[in-house]
C-alpha atoms as a printed R data frame, in Angstrom:
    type eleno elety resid chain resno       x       y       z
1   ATOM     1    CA   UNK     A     1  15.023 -16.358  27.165
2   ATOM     2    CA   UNK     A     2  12.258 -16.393  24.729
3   ATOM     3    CA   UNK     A     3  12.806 -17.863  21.208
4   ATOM     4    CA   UNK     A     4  13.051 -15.757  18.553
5   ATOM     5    CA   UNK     A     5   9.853 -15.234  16.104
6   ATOM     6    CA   UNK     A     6   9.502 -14.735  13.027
7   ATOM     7    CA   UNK     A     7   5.996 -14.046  10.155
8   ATOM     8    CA   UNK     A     8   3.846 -12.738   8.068
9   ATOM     9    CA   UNK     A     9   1.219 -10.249   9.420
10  ATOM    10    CA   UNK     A    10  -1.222  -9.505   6.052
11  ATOM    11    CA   UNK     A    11  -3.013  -5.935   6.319
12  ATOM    12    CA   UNK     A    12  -6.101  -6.409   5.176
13  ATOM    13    CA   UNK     A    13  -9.364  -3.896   4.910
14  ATOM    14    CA   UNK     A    14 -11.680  -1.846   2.784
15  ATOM    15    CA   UNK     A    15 -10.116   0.543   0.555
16  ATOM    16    CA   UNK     A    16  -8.993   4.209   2.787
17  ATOM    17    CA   UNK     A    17  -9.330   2.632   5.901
18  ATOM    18    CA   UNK     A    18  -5.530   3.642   6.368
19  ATOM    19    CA   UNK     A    19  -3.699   0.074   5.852
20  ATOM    20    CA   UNK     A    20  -0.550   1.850   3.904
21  ATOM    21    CA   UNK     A    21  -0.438   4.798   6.568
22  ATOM    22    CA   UNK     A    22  -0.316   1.841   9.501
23  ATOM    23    CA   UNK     A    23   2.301  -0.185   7.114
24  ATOM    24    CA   UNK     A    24   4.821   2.734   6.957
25  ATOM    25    CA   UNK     A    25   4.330   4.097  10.472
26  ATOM    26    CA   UNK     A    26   4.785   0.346  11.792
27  ATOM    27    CA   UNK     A    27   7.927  -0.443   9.789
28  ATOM    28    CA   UNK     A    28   9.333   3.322  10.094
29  ATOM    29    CA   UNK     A    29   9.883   4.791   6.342
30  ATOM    30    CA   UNK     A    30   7.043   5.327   3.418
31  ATOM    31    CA   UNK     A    31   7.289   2.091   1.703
32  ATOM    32    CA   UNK     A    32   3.662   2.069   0.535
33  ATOM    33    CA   UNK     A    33   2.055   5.045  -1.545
34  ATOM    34    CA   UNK     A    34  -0.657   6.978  -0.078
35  ATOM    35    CA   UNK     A    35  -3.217   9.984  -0.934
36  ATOM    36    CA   UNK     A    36  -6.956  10.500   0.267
37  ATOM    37    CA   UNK     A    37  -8.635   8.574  -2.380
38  ATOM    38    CA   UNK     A    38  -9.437   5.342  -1.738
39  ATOM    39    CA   UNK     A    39  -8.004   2.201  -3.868
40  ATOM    40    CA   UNK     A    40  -4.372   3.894  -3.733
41  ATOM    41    CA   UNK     A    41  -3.022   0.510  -3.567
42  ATOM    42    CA   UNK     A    42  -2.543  -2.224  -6.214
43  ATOM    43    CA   UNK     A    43   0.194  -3.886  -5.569
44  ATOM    44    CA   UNK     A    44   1.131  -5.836  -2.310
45  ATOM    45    CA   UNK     A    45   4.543  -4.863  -0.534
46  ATOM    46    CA   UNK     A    46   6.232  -6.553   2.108
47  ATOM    47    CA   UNK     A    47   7.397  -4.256   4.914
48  ATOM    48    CA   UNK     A    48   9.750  -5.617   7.244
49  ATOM    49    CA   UNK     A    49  10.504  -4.319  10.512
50  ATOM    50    CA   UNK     A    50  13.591  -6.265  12.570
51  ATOM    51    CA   UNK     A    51  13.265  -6.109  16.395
52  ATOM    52    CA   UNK     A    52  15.308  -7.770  18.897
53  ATOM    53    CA   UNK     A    53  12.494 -10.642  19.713
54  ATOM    54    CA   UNK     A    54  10.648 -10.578  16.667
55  ATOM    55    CA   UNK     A    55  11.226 -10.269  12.786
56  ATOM    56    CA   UNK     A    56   7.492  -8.857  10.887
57  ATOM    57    CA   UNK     A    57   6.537  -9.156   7.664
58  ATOM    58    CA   UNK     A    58   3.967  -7.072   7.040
59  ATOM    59    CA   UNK     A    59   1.931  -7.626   3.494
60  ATOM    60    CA   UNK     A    60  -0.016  -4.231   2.590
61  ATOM    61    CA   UNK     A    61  -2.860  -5.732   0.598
62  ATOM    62    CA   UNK     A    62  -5.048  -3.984  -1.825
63  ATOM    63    CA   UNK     A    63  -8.337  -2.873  -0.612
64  ATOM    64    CA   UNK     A    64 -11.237  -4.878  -1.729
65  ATOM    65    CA   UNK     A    65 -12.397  -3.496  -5.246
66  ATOM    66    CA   UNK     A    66 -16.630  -2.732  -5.239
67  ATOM    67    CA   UNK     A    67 -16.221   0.632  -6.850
68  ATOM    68    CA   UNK     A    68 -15.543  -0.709 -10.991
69  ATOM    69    CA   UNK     A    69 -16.021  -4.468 -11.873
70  ATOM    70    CA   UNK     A    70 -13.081  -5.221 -14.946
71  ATOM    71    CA   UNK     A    71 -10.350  -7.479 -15.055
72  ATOM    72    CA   UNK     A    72  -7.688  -5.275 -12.988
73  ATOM    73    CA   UNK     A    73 -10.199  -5.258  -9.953
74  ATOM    74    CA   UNK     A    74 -10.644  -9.150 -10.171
75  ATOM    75    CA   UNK     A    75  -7.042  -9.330 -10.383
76  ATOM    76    CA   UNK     A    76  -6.891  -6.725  -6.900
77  ATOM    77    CA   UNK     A    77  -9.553  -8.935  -4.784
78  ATOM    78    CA   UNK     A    78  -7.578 -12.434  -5.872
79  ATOM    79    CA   UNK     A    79  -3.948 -10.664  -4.507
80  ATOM    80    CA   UNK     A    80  -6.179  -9.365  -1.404
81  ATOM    81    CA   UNK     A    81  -7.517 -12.573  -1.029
82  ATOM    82    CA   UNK     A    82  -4.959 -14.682  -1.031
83  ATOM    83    CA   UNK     A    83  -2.664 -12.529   1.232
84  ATOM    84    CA   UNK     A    84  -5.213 -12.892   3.562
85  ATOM    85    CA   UNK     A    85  -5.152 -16.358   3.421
86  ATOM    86    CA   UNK     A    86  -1.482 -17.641   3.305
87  ATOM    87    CA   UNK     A    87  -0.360 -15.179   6.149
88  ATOM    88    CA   UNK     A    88   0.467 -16.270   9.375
89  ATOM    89    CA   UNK     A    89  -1.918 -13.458  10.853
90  ATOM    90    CA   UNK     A    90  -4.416 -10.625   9.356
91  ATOM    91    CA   UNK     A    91  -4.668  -7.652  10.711
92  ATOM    92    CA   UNK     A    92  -8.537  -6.378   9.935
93  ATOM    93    CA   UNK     A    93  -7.845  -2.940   9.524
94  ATOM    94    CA   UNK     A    94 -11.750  -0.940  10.378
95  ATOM    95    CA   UNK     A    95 -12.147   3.076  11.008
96  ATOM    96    CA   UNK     A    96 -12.845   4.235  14.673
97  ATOM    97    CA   UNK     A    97 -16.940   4.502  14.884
98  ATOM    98    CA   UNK     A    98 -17.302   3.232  11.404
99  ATOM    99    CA   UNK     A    99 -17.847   0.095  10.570
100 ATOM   100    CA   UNK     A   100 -19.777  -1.220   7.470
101 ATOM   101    CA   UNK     A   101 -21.160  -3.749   4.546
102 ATOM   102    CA   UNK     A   102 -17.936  -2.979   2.625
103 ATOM   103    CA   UNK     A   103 -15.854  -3.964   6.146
104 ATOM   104    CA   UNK     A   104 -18.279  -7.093   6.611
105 ATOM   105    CA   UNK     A   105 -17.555  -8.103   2.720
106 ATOM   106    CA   UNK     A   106 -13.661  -7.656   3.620
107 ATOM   107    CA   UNK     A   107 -14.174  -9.718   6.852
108 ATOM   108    CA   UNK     A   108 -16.272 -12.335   5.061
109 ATOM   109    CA   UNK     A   109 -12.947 -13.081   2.504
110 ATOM   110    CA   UNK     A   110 -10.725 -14.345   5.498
111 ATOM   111    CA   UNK     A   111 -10.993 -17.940   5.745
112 ATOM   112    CA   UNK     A   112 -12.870 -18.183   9.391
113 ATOM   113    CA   UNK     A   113  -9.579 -20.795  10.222
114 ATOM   114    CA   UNK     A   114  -7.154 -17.580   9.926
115 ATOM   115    CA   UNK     A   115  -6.027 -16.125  13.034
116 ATOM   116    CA   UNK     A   116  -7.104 -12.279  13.199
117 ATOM   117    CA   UNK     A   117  -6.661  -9.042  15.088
118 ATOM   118    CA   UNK     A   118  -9.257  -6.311  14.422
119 ATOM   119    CA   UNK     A   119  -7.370  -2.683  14.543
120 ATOM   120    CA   UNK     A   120  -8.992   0.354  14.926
121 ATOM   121    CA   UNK     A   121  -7.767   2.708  13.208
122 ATOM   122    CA   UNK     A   122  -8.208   6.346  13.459
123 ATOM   123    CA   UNK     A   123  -9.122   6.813  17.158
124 ATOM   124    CA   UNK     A   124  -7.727  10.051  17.260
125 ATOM   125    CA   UNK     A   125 -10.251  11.622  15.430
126 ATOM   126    CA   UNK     A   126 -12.566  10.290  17.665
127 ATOM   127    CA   UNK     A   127 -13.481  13.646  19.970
128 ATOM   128    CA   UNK     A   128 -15.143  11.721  22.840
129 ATOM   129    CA   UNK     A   129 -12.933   8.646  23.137
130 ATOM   130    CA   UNK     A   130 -15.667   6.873  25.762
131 ATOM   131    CA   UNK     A   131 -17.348   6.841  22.271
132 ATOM   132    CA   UNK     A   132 -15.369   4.347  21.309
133 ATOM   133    CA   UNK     A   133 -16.438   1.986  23.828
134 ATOM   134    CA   UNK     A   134 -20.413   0.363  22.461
135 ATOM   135    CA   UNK     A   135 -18.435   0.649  18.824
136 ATOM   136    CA   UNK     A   136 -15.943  -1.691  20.107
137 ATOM   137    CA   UNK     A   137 -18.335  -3.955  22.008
138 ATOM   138    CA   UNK     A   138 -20.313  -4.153  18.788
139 ATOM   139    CA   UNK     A   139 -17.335  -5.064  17.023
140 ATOM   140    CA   UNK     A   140 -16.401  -8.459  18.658
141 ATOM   141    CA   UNK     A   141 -19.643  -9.277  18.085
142 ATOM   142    CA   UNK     A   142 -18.497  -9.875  14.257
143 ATOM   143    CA   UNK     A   143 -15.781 -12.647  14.874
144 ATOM   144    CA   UNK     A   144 -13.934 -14.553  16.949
145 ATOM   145    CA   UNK     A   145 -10.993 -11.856  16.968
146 ATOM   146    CA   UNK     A   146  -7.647 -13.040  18.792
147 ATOM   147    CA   UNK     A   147  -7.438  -9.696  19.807
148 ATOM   148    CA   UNK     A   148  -9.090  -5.987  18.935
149 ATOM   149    CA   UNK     A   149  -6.385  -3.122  19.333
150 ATOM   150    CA   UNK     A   150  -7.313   0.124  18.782
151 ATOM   151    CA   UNK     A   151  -4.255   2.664  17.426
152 ATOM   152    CA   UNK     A   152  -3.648   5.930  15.749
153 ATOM   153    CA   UNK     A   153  -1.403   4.829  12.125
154 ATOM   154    CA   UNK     A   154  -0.786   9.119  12.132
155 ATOM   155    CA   UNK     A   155   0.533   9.511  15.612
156 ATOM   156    CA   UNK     A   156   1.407   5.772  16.334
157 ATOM   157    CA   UNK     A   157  -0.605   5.780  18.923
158 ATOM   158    CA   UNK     A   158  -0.643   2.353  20.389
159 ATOM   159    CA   UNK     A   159   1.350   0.450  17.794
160 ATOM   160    CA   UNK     A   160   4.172  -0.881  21.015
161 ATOM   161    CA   UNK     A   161   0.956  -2.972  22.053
162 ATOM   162    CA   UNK     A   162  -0.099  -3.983  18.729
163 ATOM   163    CA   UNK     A   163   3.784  -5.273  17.908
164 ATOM   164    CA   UNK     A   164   2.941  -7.438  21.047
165 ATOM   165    CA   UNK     A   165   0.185  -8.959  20.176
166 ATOM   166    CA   UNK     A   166   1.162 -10.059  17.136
167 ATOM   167    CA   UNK     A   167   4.612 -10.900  18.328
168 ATOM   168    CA   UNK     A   168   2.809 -13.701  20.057
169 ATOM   169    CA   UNK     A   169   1.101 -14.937  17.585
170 ATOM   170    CA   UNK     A   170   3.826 -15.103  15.452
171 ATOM   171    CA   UNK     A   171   5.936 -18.806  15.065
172 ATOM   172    CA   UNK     A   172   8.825 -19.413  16.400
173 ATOM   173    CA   UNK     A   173  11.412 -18.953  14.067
174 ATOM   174    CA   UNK     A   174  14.931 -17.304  12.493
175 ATOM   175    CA   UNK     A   175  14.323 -13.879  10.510
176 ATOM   176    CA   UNK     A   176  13.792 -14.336   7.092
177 ATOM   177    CA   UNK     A   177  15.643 -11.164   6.126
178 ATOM   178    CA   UNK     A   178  18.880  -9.355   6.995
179 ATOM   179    CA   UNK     A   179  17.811  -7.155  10.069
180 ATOM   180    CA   UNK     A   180  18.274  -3.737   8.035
181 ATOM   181    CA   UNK     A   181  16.200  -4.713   5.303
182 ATOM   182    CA   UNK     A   182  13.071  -2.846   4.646
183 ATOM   183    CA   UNK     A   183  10.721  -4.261   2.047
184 ATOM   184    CA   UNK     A   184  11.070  -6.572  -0.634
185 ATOM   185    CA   UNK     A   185  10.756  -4.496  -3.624
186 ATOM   186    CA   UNK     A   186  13.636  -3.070  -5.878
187 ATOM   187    CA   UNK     A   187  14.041   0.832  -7.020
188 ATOM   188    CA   UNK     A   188  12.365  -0.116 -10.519
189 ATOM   189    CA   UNK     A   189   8.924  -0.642  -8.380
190 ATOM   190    CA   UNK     A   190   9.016   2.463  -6.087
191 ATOM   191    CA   UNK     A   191   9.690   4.461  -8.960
192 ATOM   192    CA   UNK     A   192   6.610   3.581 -10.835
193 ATOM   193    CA   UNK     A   193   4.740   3.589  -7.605
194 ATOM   194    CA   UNK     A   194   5.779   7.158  -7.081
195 ATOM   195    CA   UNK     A   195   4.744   8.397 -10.119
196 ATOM   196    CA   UNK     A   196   1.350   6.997  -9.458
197 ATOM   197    CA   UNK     A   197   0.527   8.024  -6.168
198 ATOM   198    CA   UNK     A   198   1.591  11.733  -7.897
199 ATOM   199    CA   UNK     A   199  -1.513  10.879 -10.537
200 ATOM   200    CA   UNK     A   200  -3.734  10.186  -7.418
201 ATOM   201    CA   UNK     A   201  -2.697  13.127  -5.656
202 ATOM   202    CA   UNK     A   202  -2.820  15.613  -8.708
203 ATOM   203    CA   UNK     A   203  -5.440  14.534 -10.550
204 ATOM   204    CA   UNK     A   204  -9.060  14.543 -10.566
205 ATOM   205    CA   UNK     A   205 -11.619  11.828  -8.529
206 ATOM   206    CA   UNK     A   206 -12.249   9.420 -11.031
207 ATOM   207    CA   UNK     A   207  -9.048   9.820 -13.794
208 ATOM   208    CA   UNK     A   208  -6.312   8.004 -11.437
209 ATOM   209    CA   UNK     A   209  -8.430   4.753 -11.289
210 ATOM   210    CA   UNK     A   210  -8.077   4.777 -15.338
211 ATOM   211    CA   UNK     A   211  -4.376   5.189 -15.116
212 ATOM   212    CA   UNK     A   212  -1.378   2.904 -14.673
213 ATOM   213    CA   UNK     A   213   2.500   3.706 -14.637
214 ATOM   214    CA   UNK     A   214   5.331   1.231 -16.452
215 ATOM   215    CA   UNK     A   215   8.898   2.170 -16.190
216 ATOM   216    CA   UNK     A   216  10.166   1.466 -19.944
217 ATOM   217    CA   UNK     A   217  13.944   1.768 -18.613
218 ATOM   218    CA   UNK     A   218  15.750   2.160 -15.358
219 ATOM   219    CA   UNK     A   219  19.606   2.823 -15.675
220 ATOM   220    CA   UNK     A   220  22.553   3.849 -13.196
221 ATOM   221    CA   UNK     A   221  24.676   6.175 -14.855
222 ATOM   222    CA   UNK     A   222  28.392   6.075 -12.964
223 ATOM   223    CA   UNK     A   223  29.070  10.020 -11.338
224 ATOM   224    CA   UNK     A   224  31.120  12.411 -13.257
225 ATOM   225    CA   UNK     A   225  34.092  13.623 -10.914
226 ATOM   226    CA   UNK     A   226  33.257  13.767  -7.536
227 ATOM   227    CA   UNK     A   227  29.893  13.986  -8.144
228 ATOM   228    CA   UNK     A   228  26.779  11.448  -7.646
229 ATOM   229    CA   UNK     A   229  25.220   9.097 -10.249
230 ATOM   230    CA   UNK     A   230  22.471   9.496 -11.764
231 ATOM   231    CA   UNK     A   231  19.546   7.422 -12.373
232 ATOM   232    CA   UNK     A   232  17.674   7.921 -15.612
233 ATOM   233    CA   UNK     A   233  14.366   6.714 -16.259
234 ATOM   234    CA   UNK     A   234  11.776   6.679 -18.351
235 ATOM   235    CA   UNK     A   235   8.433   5.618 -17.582
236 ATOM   236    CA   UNK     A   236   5.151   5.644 -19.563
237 ATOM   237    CA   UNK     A   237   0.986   6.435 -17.944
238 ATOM   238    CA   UNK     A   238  -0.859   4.533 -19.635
239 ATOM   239    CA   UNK     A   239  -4.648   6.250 -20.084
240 ATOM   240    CA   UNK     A   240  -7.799   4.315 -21.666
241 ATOM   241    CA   UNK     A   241  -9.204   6.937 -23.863
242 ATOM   242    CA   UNK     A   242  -7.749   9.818 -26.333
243 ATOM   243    CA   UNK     A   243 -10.195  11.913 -24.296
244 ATOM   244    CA   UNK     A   244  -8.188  11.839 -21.055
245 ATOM   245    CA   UNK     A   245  -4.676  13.003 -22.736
246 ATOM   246    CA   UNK     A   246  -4.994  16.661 -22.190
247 ATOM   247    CA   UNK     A   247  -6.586  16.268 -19.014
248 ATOM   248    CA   UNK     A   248  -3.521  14.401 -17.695
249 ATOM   249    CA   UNK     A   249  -0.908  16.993 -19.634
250 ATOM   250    CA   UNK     A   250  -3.007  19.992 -18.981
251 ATOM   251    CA   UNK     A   251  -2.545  23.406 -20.520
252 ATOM   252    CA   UNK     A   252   0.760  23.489 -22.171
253 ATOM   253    CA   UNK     A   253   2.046  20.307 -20.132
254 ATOM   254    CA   UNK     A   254   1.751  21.928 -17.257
255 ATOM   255    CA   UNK     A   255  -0.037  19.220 -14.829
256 ATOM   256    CA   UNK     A   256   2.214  16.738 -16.308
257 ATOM   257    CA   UNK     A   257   5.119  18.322 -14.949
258 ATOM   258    CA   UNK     A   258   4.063  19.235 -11.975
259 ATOM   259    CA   UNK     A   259   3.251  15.167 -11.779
260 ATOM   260    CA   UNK     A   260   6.629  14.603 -13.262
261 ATOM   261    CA   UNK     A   261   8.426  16.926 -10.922
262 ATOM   262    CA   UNK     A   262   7.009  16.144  -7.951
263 ATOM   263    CA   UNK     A   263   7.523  12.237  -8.511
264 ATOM   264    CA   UNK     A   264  11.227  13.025  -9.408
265 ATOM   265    CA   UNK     A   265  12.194  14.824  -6.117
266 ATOM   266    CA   UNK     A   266  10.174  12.120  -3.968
267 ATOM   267    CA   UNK     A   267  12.985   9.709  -6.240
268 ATOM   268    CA   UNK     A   268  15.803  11.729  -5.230
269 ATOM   269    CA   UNK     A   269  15.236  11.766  -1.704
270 ATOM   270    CA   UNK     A   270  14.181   8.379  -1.643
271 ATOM   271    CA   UNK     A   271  17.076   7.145  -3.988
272 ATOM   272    CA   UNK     A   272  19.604  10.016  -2.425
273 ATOM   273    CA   UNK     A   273  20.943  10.781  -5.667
274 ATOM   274    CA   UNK     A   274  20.367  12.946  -8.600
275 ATOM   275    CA   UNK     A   275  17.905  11.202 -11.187
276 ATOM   276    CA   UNK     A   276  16.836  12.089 -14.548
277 ATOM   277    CA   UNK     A   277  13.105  11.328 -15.005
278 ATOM   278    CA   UNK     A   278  11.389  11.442 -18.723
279 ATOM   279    CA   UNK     A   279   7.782  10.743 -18.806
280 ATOM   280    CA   UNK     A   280   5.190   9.947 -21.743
281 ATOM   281    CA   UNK     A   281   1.618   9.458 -21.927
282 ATOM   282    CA   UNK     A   282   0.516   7.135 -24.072
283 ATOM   283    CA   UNK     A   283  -3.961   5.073 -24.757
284 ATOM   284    CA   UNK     A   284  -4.382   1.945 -24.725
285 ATOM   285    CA   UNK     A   285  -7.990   1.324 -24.610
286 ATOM   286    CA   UNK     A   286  -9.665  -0.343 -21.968
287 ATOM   287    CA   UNK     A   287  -6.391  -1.432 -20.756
288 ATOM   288    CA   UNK     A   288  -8.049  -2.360 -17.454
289 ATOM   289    CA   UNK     A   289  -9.615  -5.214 -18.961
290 ATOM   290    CA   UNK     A   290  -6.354  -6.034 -21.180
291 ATOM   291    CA   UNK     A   291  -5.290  -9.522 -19.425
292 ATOM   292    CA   UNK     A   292  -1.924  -9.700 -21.631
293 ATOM   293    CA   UNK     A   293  -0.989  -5.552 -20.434
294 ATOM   294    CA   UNK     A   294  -1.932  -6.110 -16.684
295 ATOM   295    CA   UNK     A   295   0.945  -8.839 -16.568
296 ATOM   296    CA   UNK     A   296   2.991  -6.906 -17.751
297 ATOM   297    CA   UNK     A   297   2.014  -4.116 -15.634
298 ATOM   298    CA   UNK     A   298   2.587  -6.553 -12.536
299 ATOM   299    CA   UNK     A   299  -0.590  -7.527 -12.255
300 ATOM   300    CA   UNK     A   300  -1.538 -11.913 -11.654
């Protein structure tokens, strides 16, 4: 019988290449927030996913910040960059037929001693999958890859083979986690996370990169009868200018509840319980490049 293994897989790649998509499909529930625009993530989260041979951590890094230079993107690229380094294995996450100076910049960041498989992702919208062939030829032409897998992170296409591959390259080991263990990260975190991929998802092109969520209070209220708890909480979007207030409440306060609702049932299915969710919007200029707020925020 094989030993058991057990590591950490880092998911690494330019920003909207689909590394959160491929985290949740792989581990099997939404544990990283998504929406079309790129530089949805800021935060790394451990996904776990418990198999009979094998025990992954997957680490769904940031995408490498080009788009604003400030302190919070410095902050992104030094969490992105070291994930990619103290993993046991990256996984280079590139777009089927498209491949780049923002992928080569990404590529360049992973010490060259790091063990790494290339995925492609996306190869369903390829229409002419023979297509795929000279872009994948081209491809290990970049770096010594251990292995180049391509996959679909919408249909999960391929993802049994690319478990294997990295299975193997994985130490042997005992699971670091209890097998039915998902991520990490507590309810406090996913809560602020939801209400921030809402912002990205509701909001205009260039507002949700100038927004942040904090949760200013998180409480479990014991069920009335034979009822359900509730969770009440309170969180606060932080904005940069005085400017971008009634874009983000809209007419009458209308955008900010349809942020505020939408977050809150996400919550309640998430959470399976009622919750309670009270939401203010308050400047802080330039908080992007405020050192002390980003730590608080999370941020290193």
């Amino acid at each position: 019988m094989s030993a058991f293994r057990c590591g950490t897989v880092a998911i690494a790649g330019r920003p909207n290449t689909g590394k959160s998509s491929l985290l949740n499909k792989l581990v099997g529930q939404k544990i990283a927030i998504v929406s079309p625009k790129a530089q949805t993530t800021r935060h790394s989260v451990n996904g776990i996913l418990s198999t009979a041979a094998c025990q992954y951590v997957f680490v769904d890094l940031p995408g490498y910040q080009t788009r604003h230079v400030n302190v919070l993107n410095r902050a992104l690229n030094r969490t992105a960059t070291d994930g990619a380094r103290d993993c046991d294995v990256v996984v280079f996450v590139v777009e089927a037929a498209r491949y780049g100076a923002p992928d080569r910049e990404v590529l360049a960041r992973i010490p060259g001693e790091q063990r790494v498989v290339a995925v492609v992702n996306k190869v369903d919208l390829v229409k002419h999958q023979l297509e795929l062939l000279p872009f994948l030829e081209r491809l290990q032409q970049e770096r010594a890859f251990a292995a180049i897998v391509p996959v679909s992170a919408r249909s999960g296409r391929n993802l049994p083979e690319l478990l294997r591959v990295l299975a193997a390259l994985l130490p042997e080991g005992p699971a670091a986690y209890p097998v039915d263990q998902l991520t990490d990260r507590d309810e406090r975190f996913f809560a602020a996370e939801i209400l921030r991929e809402k912002l990205f998802l509701l909001l205009g092109e260039e507002l949700p990169y100038r927004c942040d969520v904090s949760l200013e209070s998180f409480q479990d209220e014991p069920p009335k009868g034979r009822g359900k708890g509730l969770r009440r909480i309170e969180a606060t979007i932080w904005i940069e200018r005085e400017s971008q207030k009634p874009i983000v409440i809209g007419a009458g306060g209308e955008l900010l509840k349809r942020v505020s609702t939408a977050a809150r049932k996400d919550m309640e299915r998430l959470f399976e319980g009622k919750v309670y969710l009270g939401v203010w919007v308050k400047v802080k200029r330039d908080w992007t490049g405020d050192e002390r707020l980003l730590r608080q925020l999370g941020y290193r």
